[in-house]
N, C-alpha and C positions, 0 to 999 in steps of 0.2 A: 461561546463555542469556538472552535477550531477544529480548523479544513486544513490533512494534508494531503499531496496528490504526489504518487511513485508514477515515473512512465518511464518506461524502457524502448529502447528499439533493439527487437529479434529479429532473426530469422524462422520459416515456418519448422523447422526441426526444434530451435529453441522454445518459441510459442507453445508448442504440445509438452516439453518439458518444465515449462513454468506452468501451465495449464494443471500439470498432473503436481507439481508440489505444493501450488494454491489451495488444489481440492484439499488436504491435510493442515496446512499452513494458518488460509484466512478463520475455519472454525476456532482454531486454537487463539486466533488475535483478536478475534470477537470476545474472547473471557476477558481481553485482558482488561484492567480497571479504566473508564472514563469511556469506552469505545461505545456510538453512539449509533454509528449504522460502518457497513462497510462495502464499496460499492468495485468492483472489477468490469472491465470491457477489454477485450483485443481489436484491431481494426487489422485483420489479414493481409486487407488490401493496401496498407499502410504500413506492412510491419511494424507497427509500437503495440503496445500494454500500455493499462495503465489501473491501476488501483487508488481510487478517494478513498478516504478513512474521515469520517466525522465525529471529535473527540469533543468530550464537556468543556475540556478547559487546553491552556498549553500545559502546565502542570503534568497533565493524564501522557502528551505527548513525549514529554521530557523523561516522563519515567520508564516512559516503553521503548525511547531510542537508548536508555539507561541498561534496558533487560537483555536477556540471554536470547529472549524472543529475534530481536530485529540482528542480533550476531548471527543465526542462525539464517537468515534471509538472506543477509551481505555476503556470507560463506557462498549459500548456492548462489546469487550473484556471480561472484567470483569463481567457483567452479566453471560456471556456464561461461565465463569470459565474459561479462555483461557489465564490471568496471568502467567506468569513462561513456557508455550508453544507458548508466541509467541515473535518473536525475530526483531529487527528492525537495519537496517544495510544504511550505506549510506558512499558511494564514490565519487571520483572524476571521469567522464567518461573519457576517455586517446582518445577512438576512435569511432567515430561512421559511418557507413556505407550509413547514411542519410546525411553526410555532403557535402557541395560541397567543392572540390579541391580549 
């Protein structure tokens, strides 16, 4: 499996803006193929974001930074001025606590 993790840092006008394109957004990247949970939090009191995505394989990742899907993310990104604050990371998961023995 693989772990990737988006965090941005907003502001609270931004925050309710990515809040409300999430609501539309994360349902639609849930279909997409390999996606295996999808996890969001904001920290107000921190201004960041940030969305885990836990995918089967890198493969499943590779196809989806491939698709129309995540162009579509980097655009509102970019609308919102969110370029250069927001950062995209992706590992190999080692352990997971969902697995069976």
């Amino acid at each position: 499996m693989f772990i990737t993790i988006t965090t941005s840092t907003v502001t609270p006008e931004q925050s309710k803006q990515v809040e409300n394109f999430l609501q539309n957004f994360l349902p639609r990247m849930k279909k997409q193929p390999g996606v295996v949970a999808i996890y969001h939090y904001a920290r107000s009191d921190k201004g960041d974001e940030s969305t885990i995505v836990i995918w089967e394989s890198p493969e499943a990742v590779k196809s989806y930074r491939e698709s129309d899907l995540i162009k579509e993310a980097v655009a509102y990104e970019q609308k919102l001025g969110l370029q250069g604050v927001t950062t995209r990371e992706g590992y190999p998961l080692i352990f997971s606590a969902s697995q069976k023995d």
